[in-house]
PyMOL CGO cylinders between C-alpha atoms (Angstrom):
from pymol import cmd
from pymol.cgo import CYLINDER

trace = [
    CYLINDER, -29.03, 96.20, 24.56, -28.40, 92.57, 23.07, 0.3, 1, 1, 1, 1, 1, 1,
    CYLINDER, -28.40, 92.57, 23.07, -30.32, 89.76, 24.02, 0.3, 1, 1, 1, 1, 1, 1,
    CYLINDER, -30.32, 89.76, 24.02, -30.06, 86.23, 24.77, 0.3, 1, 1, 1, 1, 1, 1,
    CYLINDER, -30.06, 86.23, 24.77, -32.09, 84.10, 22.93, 0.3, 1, 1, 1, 1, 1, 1,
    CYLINDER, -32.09, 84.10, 22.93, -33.85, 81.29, 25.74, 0.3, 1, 1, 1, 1, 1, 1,
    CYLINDER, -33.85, 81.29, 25.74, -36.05, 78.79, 24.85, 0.3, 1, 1, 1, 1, 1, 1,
    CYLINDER, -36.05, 78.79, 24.85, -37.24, 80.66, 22.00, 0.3, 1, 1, 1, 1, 1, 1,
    CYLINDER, -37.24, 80.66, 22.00, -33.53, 79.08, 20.42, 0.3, 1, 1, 1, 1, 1, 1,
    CYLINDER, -33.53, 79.08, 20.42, -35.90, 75.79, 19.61, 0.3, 1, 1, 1, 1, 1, 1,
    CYLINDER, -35.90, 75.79, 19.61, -37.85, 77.71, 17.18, 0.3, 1, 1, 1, 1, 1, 1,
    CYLINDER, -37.85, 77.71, 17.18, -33.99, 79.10, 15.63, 0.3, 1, 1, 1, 1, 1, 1,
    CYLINDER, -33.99, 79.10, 15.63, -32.69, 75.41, 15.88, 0.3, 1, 1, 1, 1, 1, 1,
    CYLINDER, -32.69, 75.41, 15.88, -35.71, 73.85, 13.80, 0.3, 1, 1, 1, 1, 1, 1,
    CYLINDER, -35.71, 73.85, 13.80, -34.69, 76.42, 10.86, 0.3, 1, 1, 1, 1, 1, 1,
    CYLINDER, -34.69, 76.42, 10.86, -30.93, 75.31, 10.72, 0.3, 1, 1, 1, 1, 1, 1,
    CYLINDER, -30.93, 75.31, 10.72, -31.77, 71.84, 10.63, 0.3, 1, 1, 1, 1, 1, 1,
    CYLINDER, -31.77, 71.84, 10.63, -34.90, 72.50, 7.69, 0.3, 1, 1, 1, 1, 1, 1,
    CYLINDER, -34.90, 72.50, 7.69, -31.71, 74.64, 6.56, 0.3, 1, 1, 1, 1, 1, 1,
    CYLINDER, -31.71, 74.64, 6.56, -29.60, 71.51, 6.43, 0.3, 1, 1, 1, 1, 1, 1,
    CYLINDER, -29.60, 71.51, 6.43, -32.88, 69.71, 5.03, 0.3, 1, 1, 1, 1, 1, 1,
    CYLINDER, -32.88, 69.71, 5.03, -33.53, 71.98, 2.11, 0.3, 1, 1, 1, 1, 1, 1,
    CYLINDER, -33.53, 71.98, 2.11, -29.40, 71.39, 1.42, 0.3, 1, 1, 1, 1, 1, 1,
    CYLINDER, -29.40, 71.39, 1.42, -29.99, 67.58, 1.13, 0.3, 1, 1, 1, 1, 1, 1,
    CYLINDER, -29.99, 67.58, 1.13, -27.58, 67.35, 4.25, 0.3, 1, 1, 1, 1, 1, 1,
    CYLINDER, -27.58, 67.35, 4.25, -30.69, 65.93, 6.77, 0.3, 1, 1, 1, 1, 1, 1,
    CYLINDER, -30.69, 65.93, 6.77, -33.51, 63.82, 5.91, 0.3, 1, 1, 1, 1, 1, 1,
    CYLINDER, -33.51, 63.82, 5.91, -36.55, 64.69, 8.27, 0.3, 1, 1, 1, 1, 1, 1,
    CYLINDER, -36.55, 64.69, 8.27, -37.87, 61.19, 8.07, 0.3, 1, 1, 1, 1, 1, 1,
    CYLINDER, -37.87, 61.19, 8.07, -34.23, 59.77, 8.47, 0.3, 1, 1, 1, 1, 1, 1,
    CYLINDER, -34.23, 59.77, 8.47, -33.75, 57.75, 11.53, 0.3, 1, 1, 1, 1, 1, 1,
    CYLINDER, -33.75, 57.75, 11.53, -31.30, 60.15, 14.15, 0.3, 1, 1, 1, 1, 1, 1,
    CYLINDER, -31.30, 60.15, 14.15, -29.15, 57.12, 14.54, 0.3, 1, 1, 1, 1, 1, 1,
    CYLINDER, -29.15, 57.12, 14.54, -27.86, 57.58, 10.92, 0.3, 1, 1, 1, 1, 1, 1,
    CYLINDER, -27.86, 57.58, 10.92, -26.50, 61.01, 11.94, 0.3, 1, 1, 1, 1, 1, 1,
    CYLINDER, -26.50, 61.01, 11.94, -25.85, 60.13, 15.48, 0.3, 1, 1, 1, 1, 1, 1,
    CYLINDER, -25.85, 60.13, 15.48, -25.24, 56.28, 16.10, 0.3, 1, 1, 1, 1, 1, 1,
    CYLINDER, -25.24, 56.28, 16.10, -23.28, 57.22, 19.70, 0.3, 1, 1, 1, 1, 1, 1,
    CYLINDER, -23.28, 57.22, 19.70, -26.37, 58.44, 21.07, 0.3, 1, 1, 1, 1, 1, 1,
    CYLINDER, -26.37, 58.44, 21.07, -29.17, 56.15, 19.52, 0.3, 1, 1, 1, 1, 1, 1,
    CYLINDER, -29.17, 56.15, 19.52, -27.37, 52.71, 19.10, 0.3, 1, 1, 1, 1, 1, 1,
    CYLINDER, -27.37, 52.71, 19.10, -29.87, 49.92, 17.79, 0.3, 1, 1, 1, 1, 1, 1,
    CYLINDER, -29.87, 49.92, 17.79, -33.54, 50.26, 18.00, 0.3, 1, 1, 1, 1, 1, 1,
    CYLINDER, -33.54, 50.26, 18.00, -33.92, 53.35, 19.25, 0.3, 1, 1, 1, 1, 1, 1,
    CYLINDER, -33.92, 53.35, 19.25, -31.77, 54.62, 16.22, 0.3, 1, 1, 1, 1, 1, 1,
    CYLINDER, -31.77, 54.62, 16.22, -33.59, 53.22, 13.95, 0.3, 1, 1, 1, 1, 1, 1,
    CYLINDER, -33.59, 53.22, 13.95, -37.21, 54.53, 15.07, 0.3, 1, 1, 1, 1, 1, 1,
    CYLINDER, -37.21, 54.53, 15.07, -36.34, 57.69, 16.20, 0.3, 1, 1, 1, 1, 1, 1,
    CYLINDER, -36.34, 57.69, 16.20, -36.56, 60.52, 13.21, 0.3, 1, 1, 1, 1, 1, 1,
    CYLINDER, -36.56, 60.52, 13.21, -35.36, 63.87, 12.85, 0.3, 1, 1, 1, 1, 1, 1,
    CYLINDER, -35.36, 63.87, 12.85, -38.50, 65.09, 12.25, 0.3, 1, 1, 1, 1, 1, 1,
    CYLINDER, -38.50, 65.09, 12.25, -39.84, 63.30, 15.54, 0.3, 1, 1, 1, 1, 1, 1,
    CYLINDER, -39.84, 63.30, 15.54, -37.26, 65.59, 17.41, 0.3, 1, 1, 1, 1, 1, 1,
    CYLINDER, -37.26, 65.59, 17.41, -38.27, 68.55, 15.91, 0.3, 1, 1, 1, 1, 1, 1,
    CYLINDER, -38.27, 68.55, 15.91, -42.05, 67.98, 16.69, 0.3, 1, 1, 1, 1, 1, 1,
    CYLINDER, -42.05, 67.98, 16.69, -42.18, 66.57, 20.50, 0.3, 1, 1, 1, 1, 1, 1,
    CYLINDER, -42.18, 66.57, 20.50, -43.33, 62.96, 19.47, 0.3, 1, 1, 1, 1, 1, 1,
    CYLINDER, -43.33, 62.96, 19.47, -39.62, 61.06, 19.89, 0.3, 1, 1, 1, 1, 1, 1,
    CYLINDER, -39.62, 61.06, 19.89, -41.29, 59.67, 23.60, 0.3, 1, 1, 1, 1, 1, 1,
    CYLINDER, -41.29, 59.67, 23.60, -37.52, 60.88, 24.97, 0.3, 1, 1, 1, 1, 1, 1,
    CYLINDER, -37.52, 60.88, 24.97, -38.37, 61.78, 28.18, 0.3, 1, 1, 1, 1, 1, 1,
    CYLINDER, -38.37, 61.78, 28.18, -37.13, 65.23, 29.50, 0.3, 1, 1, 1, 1, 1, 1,
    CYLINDER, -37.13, 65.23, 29.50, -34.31, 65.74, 31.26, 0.3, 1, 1, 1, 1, 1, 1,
    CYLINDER, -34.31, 65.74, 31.26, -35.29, 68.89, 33.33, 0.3, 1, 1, 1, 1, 1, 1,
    CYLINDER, -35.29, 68.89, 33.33, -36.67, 66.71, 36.54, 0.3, 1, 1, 1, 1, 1, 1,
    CYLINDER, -36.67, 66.71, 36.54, -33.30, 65.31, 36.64, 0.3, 1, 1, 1, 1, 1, 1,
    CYLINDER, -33.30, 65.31, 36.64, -31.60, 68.75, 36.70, 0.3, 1, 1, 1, 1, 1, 1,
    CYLINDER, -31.60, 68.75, 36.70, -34.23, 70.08, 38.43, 0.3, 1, 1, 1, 1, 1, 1,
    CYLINDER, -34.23, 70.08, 38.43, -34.93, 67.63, 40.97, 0.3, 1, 1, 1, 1, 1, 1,
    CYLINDER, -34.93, 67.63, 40.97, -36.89, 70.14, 43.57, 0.3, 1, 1, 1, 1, 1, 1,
    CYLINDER, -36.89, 70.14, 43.57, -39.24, 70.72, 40.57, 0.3, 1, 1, 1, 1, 1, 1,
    CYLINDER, -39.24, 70.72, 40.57, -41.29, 66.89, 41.54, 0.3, 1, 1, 1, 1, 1, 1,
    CYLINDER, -41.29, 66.89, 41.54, -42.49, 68.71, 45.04, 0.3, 1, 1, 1, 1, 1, 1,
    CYLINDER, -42.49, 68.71, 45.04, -43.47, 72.14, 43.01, 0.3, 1, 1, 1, 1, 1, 1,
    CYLINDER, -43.47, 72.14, 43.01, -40.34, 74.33, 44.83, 0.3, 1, 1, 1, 1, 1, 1,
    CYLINDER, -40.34, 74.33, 44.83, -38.17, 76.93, 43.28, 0.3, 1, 1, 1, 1, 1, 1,
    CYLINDER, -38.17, 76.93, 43.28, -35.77, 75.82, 45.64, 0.3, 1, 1, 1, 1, 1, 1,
    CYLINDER, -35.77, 75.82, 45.64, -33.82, 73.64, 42.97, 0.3, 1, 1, 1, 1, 1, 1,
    CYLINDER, -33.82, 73.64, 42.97, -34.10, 76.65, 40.05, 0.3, 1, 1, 1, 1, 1, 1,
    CYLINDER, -34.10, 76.65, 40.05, -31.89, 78.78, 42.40, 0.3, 1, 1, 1, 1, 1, 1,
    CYLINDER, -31.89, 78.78, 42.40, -29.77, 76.14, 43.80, 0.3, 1, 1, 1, 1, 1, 1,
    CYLINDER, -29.77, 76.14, 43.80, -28.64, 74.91, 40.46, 0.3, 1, 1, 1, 1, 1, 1,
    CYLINDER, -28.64, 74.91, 40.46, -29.54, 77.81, 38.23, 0.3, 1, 1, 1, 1, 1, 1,
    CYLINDER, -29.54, 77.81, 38.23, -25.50, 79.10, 37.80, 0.3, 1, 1, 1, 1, 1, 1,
    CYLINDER, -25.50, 79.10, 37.80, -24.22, 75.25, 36.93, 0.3, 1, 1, 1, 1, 1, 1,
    CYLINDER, -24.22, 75.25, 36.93, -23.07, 74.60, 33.40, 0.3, 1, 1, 1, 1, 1, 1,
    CYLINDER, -23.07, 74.60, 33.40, -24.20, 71.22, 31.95, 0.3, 1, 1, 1, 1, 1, 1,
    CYLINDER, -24.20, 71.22, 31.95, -22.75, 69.61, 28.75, 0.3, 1, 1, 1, 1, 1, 1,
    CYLINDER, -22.75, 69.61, 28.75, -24.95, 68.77, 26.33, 0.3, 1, 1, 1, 1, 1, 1,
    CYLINDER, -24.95, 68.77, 26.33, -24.26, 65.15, 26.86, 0.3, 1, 1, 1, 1, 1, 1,
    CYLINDER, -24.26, 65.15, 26.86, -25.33, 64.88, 30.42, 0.3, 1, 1, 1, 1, 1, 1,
    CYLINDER, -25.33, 64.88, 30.42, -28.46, 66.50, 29.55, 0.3, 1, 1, 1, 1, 1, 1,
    CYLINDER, -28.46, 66.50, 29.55, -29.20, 63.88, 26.46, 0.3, 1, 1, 1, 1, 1, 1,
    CYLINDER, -29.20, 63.88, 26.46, -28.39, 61.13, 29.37, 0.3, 1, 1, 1, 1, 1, 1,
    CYLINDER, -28.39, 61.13, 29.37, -30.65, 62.90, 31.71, 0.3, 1, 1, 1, 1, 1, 1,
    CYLINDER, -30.65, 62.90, 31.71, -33.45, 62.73, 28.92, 0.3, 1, 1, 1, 1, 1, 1,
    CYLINDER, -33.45, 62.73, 28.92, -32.93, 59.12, 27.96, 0.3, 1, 1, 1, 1, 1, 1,
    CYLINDER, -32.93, 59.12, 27.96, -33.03, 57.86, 31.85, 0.3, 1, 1, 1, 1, 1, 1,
    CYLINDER, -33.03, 57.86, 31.85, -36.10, 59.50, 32.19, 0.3, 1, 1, 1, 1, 1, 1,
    CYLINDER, -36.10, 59.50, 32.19, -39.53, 58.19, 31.67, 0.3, 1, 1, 1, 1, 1, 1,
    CYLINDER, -39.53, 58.19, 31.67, -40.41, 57.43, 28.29, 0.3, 1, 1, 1, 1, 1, 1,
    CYLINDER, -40.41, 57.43, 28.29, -43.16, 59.44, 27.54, 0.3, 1, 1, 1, 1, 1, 1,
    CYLINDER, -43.16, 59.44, 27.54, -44.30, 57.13, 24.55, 0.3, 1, 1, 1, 1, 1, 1,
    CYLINDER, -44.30, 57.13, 24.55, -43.40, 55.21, 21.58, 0.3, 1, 1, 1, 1, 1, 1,
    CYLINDER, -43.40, 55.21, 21.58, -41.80, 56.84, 18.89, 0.3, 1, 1, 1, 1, 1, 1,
    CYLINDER, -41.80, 56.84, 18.89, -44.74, 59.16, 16.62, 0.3, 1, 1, 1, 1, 1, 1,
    CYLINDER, -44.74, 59.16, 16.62, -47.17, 57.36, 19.09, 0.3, 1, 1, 1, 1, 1, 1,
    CYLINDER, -47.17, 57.36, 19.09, -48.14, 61.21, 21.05, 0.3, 1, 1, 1, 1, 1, 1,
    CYLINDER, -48.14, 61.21, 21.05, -46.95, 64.46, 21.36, 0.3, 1, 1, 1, 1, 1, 1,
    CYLINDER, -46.95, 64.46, 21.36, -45.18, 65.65, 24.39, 0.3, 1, 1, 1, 1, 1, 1,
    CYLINDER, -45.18, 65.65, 24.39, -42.66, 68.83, 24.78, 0.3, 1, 1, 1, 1, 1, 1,
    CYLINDER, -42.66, 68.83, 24.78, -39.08, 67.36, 25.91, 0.3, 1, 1, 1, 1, 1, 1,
    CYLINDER, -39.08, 67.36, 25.91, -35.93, 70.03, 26.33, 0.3, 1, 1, 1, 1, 1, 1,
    CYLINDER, -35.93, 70.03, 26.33, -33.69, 66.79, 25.37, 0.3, 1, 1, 1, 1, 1, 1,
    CYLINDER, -33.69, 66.79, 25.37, -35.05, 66.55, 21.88, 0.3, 1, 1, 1, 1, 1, 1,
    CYLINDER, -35.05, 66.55, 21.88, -33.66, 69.88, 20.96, 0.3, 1, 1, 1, 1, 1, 1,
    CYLINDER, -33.66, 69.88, 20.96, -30.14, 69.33, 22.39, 0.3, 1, 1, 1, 1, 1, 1,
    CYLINDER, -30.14, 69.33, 22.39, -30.35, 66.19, 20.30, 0.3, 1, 1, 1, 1, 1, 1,
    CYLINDER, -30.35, 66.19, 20.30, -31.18, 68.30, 17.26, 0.3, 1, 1, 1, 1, 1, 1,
    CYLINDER, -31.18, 68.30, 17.26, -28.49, 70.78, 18.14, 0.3, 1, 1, 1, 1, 1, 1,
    CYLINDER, -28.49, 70.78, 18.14, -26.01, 67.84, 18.04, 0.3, 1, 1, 1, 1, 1, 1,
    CYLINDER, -26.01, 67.84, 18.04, -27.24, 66.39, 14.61, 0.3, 1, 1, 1, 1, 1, 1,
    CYLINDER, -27.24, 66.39, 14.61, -26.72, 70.43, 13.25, 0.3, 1, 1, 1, 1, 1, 1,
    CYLINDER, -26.72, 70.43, 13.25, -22.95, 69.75, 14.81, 0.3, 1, 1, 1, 1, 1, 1,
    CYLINDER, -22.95, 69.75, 14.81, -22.64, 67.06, 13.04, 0.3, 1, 1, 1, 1, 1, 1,
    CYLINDER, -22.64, 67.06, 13.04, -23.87, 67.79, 10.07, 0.3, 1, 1, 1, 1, 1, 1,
    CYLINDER, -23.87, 67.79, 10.07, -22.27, 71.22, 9.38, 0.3, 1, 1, 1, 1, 1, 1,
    CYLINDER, -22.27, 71.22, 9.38, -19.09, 70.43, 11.26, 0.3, 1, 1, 1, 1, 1, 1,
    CYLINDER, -19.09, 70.43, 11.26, -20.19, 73.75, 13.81, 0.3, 1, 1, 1, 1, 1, 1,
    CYLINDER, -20.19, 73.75, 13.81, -20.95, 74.35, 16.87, 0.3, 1, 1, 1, 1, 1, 1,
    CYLINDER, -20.95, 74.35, 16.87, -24.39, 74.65, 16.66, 0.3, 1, 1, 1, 1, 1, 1,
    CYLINDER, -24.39, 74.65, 16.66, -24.11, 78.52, 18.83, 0.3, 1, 1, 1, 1, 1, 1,
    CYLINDER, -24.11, 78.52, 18.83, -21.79, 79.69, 15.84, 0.3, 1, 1, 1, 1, 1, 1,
    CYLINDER, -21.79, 79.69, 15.84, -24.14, 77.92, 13.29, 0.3, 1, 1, 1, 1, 1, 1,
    CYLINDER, -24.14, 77.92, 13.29, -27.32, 79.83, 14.14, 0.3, 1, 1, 1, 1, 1, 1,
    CYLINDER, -27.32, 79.83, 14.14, -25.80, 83.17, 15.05, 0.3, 1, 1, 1, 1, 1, 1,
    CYLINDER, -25.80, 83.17, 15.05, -24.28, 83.73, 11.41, 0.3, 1, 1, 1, 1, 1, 1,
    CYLINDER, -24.28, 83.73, 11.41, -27.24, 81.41, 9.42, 0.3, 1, 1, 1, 1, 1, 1,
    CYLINDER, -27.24, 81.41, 9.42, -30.27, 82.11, 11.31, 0.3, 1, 1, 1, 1, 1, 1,
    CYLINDER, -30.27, 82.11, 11.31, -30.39, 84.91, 14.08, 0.3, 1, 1, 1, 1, 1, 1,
    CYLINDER, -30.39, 84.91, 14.08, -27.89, 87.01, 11.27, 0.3, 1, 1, 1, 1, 1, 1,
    CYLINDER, -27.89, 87.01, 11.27, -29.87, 86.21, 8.44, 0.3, 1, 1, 1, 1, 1, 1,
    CYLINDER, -29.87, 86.21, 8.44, -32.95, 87.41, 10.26, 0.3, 1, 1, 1, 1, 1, 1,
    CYLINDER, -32.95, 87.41, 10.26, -31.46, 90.41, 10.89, 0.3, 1, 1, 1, 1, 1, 1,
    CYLINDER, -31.46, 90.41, 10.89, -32.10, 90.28, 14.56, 0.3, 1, 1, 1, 1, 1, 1,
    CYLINDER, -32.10, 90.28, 14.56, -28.84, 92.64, 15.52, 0.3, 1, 1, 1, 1, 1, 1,
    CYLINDER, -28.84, 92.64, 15.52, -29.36, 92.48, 19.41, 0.3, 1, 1, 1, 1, 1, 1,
    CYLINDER, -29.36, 92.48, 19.41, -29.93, 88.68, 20.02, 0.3, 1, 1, 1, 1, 1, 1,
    CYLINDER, -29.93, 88.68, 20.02, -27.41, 85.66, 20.15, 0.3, 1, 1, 1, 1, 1, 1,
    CYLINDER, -27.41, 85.66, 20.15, -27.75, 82.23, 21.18, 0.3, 1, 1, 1, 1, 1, 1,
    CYLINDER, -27.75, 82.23, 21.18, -24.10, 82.39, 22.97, 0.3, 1, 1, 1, 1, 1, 1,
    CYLINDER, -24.10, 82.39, 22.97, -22.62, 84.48, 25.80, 0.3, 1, 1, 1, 1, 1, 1,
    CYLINDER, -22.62, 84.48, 25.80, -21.09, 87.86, 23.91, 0.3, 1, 1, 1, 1, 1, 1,
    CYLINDER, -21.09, 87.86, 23.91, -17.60, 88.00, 23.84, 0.3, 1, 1, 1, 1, 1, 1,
    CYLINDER, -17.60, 88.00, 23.84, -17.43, 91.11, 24.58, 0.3, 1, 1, 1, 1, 1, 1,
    CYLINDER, -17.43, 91.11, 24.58, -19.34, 91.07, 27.99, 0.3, 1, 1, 1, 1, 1, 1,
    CYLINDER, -19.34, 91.07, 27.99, -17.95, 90.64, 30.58, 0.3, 1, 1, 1, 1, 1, 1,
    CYLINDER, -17.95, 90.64, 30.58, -21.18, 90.91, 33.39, 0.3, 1, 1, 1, 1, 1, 1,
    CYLINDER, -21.18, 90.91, 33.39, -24.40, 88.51, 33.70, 0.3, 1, 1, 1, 1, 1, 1,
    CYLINDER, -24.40, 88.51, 33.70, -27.61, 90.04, 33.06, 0.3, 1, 1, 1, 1, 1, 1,
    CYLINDER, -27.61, 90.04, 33.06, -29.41, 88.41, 36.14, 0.3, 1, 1, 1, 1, 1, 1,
    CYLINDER, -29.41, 88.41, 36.14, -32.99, 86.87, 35.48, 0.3, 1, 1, 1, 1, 1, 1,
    CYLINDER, -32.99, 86.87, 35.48, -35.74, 85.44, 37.73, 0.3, 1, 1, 1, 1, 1, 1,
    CYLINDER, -35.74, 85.44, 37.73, -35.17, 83.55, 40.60, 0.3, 1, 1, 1, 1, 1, 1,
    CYLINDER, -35.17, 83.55, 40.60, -38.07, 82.34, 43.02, 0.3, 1, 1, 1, 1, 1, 1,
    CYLINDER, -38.07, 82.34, 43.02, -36.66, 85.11, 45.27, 0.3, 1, 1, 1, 1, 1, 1,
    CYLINDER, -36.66, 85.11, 45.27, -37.56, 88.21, 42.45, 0.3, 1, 1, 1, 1, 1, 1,
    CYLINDER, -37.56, 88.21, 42.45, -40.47, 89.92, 42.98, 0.3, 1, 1, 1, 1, 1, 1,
    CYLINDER, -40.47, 89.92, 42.98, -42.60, 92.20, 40.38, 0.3, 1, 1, 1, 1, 1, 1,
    CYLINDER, -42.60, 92.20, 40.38, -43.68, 95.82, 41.45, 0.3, 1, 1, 1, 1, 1, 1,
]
cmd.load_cgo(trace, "trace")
């Protein structure tokens, strides 16, 4: 049975960027503007480092209260109403940089989603990959994990279905 990788595809993204690190592509203490100057134009470009993406102390907010918007009262009701959407990757960056700042650049730690679709962007840019194809062949392949992929299979054609607020546990 193959598996899609879920959140867990932070951890795999992290390794192809210290991937494109360790090839003298990235610099983690480079500002993300140098790599990505359409997303971080001035200031924010120039403070904001790779390696600040990578570790949750950017202070992008997170854009999951904006796709989630149900999640603010504590209801699932959101999750299953907007669970089957697809999102680009660039309305969930704008989703992250509307929302509340949740510091100053290095100034604290806090876990944001958007920092790692920013990351996954740099990779793009960077190897000249999408970052799905990237990580299967250099990271989840290399690993030799044979039954997980960060991309729908092209050979499947069903859905494996996962929680809702409606699935109960026996």
């Amino acid at each position: 049975m193959r598996q899609r990788a879920g959140s867990i595809t932070k951890t795999f993204v992290a390794t192809a960027i210290l991937q494109q690190v360790e090839k003298g592509r990235v610099g983690l203490d480079a500002p993300v503007g140098q790599y990505l100057p359409e997303v971080f134009p001035g200031r924010p470009g120039k403070q904001v480092t790779v390696r600040m993406l990578l570790n949750h102390t950017s202070g992008i907010g997170d854009y999951v209260a904006l796709a989630f918007p149900s999640l603010a009262e504590i209801s699932p009701k959101g999750l299953d109403e907007n669970r089957p959407r697809k999102l680009s990757p660039e309305q969930l960056i704008k989703w992250g940089m509307q929302a509340p700042r949740t510091g100053e650049p290095g100034e604290r730690w806090s876990y944001s989603n958007t920092n790692y679709v920013i990351a996954g962007r740099l990779l793009e840019k960077v190897t000249g990959t999408k970052a799905e194809k990237y990580i299967d062949r250099n990271v989840i392949g290399k690993a030799g994990l044979k039954h997980t992929y960060s991309r729908p299979a092209r050979t499947s054609t069903s859905r494996t279905r996962g929680c809702t607020s409606r699935s109960t546990s026996t």
